[in-house]
ChimeraX commands (.cxc) that place a marker at each C-alpha (Angstrom):
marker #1 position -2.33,-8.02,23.46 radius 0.5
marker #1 position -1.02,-8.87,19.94 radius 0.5
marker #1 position -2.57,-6.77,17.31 radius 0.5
marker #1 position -2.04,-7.31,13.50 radius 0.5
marker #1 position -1.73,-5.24,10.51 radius 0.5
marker #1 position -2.12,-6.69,7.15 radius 0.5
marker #1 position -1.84,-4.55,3.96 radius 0.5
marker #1 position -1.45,-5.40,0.13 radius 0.5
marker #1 position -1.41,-2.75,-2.45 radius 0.5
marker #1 position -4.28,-3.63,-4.85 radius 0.5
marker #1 position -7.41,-5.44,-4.71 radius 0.5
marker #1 position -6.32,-8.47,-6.74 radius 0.5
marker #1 position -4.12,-9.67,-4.65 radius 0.5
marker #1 position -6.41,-11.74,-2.63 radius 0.5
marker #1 position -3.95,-14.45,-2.31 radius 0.5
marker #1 position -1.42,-12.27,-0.32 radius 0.5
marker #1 position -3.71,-10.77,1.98 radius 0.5
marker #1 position -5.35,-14.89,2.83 radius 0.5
marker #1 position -1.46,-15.54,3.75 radius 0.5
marker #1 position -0.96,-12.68,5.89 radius 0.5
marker #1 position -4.73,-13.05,7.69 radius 0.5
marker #1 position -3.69,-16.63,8.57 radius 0.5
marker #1 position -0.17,-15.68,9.88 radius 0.5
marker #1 position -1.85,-13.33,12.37 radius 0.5
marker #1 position -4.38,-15.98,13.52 radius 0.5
marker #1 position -1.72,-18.63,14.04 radius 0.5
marker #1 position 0.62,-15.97,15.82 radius 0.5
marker #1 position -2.37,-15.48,18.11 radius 0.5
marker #1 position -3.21,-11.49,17.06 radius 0.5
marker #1 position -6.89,-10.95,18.90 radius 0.5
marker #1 position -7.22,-8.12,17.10 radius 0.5
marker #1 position -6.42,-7.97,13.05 radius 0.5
marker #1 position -6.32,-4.45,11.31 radius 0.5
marker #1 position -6.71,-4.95,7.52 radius 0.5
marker #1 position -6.52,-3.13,3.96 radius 0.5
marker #1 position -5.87,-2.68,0.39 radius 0.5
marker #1 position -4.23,0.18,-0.27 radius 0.5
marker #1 position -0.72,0.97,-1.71 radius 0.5
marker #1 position 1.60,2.08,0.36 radius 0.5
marker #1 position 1.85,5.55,-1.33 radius 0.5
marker #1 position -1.67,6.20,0.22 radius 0.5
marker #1 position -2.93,7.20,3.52 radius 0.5
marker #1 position -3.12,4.13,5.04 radius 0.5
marker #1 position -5.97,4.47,7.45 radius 0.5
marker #1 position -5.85,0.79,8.93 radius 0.5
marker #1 position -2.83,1.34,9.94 radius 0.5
marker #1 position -3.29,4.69,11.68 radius 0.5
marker #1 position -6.28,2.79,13.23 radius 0.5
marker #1 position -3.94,0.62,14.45 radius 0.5
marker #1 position -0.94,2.61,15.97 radius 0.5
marker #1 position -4.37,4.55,17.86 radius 0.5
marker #1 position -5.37,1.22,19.11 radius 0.5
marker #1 position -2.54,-0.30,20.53 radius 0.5
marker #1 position -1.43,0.52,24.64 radius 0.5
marker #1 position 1.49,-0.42,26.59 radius 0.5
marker #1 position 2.69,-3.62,26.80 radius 0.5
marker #1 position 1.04,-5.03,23.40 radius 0.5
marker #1 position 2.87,-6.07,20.54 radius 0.5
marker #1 position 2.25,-4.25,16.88 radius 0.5
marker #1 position 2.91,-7.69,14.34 radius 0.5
marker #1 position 3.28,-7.61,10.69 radius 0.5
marker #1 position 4.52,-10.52,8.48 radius 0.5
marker #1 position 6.78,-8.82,6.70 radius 0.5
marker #1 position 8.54,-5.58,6.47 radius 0.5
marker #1 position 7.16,-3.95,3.65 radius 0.5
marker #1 position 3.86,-4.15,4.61 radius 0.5
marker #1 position 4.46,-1.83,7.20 radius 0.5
marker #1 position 6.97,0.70,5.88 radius 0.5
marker #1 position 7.32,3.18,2.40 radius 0.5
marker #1 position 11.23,4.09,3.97 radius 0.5
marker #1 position 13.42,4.03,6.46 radius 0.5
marker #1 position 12.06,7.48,8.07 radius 0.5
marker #1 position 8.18,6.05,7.94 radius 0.5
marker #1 position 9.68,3.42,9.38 radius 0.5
marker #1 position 11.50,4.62,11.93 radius 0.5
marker #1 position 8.37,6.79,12.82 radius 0.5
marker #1 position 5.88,4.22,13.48 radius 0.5
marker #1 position 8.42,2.88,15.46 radius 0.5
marker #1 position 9.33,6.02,17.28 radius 0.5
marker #1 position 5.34,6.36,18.10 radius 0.5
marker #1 position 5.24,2.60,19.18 radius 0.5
marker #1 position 7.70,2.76,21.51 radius 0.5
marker #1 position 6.25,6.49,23.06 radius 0.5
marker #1 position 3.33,4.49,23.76 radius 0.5
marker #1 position 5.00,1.25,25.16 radius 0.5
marker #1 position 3.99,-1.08,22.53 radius 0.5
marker #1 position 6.95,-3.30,20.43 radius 0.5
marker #1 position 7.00,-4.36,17.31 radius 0.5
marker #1 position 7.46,-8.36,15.80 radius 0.5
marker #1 position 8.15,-8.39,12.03 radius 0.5
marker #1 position 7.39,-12.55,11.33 radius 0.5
marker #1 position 9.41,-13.22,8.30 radius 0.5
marker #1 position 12.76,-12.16,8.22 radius 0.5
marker #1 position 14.53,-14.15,6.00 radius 0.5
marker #1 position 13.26,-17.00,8.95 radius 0.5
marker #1 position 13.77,-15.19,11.60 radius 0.5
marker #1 position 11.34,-12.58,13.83 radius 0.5
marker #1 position 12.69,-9.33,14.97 radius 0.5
marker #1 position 11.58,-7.85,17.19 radius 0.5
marker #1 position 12.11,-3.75,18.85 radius 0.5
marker #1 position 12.22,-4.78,22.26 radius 0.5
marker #1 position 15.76,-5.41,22.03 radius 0.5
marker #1 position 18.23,-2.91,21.19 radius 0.5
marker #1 position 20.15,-5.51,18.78 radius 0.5
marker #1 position 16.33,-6.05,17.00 radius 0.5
marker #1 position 16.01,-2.35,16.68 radius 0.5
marker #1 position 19.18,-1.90,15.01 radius 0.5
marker #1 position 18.82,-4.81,12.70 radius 0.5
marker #1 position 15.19,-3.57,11.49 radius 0.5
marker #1 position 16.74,-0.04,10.83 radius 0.5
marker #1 position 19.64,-1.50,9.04 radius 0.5
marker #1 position 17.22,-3.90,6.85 radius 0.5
marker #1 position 15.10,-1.02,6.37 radius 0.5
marker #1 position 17.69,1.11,5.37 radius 0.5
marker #1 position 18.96,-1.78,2.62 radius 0.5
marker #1 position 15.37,-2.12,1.46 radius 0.5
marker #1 position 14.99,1.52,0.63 radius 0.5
marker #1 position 18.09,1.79,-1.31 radius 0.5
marker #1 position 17.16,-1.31,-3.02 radius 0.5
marker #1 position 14.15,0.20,-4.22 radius 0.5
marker #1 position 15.53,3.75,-4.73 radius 0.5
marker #1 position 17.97,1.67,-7.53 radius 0.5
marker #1 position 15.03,-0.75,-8.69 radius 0.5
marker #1 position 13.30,2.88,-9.96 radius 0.5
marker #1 position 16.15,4.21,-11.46 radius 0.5
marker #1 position 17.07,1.14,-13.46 radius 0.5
marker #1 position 13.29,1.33,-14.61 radius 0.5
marker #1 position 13.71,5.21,-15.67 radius 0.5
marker #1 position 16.58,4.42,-17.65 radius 0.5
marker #1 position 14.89,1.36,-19.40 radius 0.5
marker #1 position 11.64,3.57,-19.84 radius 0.5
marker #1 position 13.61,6.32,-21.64 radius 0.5
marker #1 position 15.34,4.10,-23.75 radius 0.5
marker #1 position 12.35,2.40,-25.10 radius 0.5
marker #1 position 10.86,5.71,-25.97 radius 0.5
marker #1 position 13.79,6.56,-27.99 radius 0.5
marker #1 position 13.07,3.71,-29.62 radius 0.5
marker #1 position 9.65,4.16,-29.92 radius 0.5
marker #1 position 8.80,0.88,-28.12 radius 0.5
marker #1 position 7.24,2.79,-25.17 radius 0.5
marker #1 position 3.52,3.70,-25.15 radius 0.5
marker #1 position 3.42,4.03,-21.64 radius 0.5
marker #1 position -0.25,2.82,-20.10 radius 0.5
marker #1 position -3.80,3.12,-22.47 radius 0.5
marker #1 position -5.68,5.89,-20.87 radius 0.5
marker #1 position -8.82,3.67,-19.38 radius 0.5
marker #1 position -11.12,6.83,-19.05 radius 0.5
marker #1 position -10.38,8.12,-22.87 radius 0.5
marker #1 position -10.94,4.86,-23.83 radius 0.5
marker #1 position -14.47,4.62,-22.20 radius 0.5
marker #1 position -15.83,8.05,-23.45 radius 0.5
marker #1 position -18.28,6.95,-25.76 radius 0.5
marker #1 position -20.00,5.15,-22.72 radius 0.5
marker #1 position -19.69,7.99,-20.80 radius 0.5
marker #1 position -21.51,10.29,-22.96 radius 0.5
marker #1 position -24.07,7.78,-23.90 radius 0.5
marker #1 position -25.10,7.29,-20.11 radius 0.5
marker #1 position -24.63,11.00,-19.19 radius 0.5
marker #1 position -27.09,11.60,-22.29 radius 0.5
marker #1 position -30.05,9.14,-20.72 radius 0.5
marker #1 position -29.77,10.87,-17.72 radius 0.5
marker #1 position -27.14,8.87,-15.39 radius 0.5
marker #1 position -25.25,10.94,-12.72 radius 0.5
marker #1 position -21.45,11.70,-12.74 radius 0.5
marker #1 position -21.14,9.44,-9.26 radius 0.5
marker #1 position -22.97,6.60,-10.87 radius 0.5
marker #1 position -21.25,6.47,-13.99 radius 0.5
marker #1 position -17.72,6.54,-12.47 radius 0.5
marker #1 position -18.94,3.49,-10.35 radius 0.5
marker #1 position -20.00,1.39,-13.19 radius 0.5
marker #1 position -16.91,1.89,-15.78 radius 0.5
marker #1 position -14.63,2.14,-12.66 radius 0.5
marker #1 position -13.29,5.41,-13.38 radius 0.5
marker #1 position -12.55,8.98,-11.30 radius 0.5
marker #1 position -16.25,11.20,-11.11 radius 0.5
marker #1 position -13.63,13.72,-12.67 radius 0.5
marker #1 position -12.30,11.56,-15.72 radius 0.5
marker #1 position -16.44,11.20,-16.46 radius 0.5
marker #1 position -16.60,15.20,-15.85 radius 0.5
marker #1 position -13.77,15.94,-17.83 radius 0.5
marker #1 position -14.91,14.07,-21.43 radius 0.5
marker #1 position -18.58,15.42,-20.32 radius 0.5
marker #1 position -17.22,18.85,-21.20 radius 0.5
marker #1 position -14.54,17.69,-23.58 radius 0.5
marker #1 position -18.13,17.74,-25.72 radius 0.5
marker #1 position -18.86,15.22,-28.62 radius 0.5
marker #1 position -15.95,12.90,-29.82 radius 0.5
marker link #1:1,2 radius 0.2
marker link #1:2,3 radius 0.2
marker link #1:3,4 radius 0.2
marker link #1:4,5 radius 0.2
marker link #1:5,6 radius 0.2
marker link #1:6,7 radius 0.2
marker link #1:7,8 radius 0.2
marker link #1:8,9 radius 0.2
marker link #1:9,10 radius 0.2
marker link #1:10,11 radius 0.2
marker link #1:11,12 radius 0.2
marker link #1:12,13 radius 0.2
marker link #1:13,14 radius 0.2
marker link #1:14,15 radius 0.2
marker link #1:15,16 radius 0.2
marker link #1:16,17 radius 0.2
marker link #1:17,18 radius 0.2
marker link #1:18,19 radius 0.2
marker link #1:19,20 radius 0.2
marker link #1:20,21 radius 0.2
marker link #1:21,22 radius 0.2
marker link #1:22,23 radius 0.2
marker link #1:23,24 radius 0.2
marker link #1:24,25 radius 0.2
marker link #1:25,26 radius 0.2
marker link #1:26,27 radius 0.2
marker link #1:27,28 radius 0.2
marker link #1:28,29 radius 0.2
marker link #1:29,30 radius 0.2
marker link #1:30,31 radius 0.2
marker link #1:31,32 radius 0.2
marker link #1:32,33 radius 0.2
marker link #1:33,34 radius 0.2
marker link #1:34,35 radius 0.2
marker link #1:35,36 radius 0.2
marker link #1:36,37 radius 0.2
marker link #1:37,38 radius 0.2
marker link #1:38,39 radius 0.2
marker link #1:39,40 radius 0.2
marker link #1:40,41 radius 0.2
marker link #1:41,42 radius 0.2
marker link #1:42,43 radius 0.2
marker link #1:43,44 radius 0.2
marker link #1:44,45 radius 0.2
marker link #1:45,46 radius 0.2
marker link #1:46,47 radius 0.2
marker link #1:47,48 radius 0.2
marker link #1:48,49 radius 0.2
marker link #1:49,50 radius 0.2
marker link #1:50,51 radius 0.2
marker link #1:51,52 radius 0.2
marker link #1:52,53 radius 0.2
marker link #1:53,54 radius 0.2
marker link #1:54,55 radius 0.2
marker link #1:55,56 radius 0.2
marker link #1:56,57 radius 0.2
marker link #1:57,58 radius 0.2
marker link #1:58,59 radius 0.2
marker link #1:59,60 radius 0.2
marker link #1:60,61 radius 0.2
marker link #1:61,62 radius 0.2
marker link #1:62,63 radius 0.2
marker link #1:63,64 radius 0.2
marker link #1:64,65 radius 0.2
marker link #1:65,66 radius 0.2
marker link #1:66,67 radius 0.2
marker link #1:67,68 radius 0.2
marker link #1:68,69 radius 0.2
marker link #1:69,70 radius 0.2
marker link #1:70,71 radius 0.2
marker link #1:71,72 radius 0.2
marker link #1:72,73 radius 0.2
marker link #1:73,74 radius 0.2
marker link #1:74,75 radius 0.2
marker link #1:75,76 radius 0.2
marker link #1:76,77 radius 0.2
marker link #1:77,78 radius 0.2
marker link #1:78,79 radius 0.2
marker link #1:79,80 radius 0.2
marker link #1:80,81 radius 0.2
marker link #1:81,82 radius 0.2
marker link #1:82,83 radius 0.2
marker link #1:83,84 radius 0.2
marker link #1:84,85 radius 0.2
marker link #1:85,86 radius 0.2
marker link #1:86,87 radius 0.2
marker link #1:87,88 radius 0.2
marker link #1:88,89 radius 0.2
marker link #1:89,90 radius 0.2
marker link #1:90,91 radius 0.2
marker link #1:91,92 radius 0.2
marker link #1:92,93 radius 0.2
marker link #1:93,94 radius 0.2
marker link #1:94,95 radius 0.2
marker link #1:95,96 radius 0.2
marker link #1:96,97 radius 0.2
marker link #1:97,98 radius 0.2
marker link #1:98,99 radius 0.2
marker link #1:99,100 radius 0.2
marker link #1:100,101 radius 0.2
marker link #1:101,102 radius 0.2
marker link #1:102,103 radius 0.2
marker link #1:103,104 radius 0.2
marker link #1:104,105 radius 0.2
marker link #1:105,106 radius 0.2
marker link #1:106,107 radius 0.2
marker link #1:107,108 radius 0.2
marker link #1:108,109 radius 0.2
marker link #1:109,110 radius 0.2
marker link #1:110,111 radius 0.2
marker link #1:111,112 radius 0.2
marker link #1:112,113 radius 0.2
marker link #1:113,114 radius 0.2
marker link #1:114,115 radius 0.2
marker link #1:115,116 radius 0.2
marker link #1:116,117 radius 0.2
marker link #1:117,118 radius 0.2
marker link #1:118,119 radius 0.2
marker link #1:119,120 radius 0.2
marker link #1:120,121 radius 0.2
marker link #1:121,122 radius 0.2
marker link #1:122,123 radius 0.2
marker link #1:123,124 radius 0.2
marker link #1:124,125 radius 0.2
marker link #1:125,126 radius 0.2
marker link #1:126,127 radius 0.2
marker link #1:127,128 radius 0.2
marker link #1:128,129 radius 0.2
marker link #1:129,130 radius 0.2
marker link #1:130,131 radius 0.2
marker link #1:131,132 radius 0.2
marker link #1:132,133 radius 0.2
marker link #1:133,134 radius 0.2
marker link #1:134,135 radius 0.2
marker link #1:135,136 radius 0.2
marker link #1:136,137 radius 0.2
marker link #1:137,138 radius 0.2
marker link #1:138,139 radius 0.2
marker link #1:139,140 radius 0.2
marker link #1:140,141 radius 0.2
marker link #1:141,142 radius 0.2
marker link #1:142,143 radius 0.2
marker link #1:143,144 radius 0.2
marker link #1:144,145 radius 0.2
marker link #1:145,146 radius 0.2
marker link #1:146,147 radius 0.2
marker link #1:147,148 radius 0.2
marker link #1:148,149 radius 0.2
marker link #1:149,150 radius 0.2
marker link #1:150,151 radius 0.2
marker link #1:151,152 radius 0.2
marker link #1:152,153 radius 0.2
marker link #1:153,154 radius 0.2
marker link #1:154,155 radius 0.2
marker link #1:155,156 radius 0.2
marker link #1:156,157 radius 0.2
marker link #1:157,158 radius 0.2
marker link #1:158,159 radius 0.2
marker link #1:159,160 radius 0.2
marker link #1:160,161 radius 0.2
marker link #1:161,162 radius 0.2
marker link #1:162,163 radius 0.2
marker link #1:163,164 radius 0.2
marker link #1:164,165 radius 0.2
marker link #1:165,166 radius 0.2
marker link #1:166,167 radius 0.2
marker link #1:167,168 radius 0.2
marker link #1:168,169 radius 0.2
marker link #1:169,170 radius 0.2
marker link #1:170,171 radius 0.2
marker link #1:171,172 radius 0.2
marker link #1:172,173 radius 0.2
marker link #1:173,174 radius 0.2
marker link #1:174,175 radius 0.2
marker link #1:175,176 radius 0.2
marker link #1:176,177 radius 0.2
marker link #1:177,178 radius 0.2
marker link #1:178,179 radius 0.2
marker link #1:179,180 radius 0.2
marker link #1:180,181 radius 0.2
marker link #1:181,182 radius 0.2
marker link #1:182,183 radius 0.2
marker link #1:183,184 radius 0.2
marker link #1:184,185 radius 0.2
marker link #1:185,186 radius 0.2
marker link #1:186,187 radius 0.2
view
């Protein structure tokens, strides 16, 4: 059986997640696991998914980093895949598929993988050094607080009577952001 995992990191990105969806349906995946979640997060789709698959199917993603947050996470899905008898196909690798039922496709995902995190690893250093320079110059606010910014709502809502629950829904904020400036008191 092929099964498919999809996964973008935010809700917005709609687009991403159409492109994947349709890759799976023209591989011929019968069974599609999806989400929105960043890869940071516990991604329960794709725990779903590595508890859903038996020997002999075939675990595909389209690419990479939908799958993996670094080389180790990587190479344990993989580890588990294989314990249970099930390869992996990554679709788009730079054209080509790879996949872990060969020894030379093993080697060449753990070796991409192992690029990939590095890459990153120097992507986020680059961006610590920019970030501290623009705060030495003062050019760096970092991101507007979206809770502090909504307190007045929140206390107006909380004062006709609206739950914590129901008021983080509505602005889109944490039930302990609206806690928080509900005992922060009057602005």
């Amino acid at each position: 059986m092929l099964v498919g995992y999809c996964r973008v990191s935010t809700a917005d990105q709609v687009a991403g997640l159409d492109a994947q969806n349709d890759v799976m349906a023209a591989t011929g995946c019968t069974k599609v696991f999806v989400e929105q979640v960043s890869s940071v997060a516990v991604r329960d789709q794709l725990v779903a998914a590595l508890d859903f698959v038996r020997e002999g199917d075939v675990l595909i993603v389209a690419r990479l980093d939908r799958l993996e947050r670094s080389t180790a996470d990587l190479l344990g899905i993989v580890a588990k895949l294989e314990a249970k008898g099930v390869a992996l196909r990554v679709l788009d690798f730079g054209g080509s598929v790879v996949d872990t039922k060969s020894a030379t496709g093993r080697l060449l995902l753990t070796v991409i993988a192992a690029v990939a995190e590095a890459e990153r690893s120097m992507m986020l250093e680059r961006q610590k050094v920019g970030v501290a320079k623009a705060k030495a110059e003062g050019r760096y606010r970092g991101r507007a607080p979206t809770a502090r910014r909504l307190a007045p709502q929140v206390r107006e809502l909380r004062a006709s009577g609206v739950g914590a629950s129901v008021i983080a829904e509505r602005l889109g904020i944490s039930r302990a952001s609206v806690h928080r400036i509900v005992a922060a008191g009057p602005a």
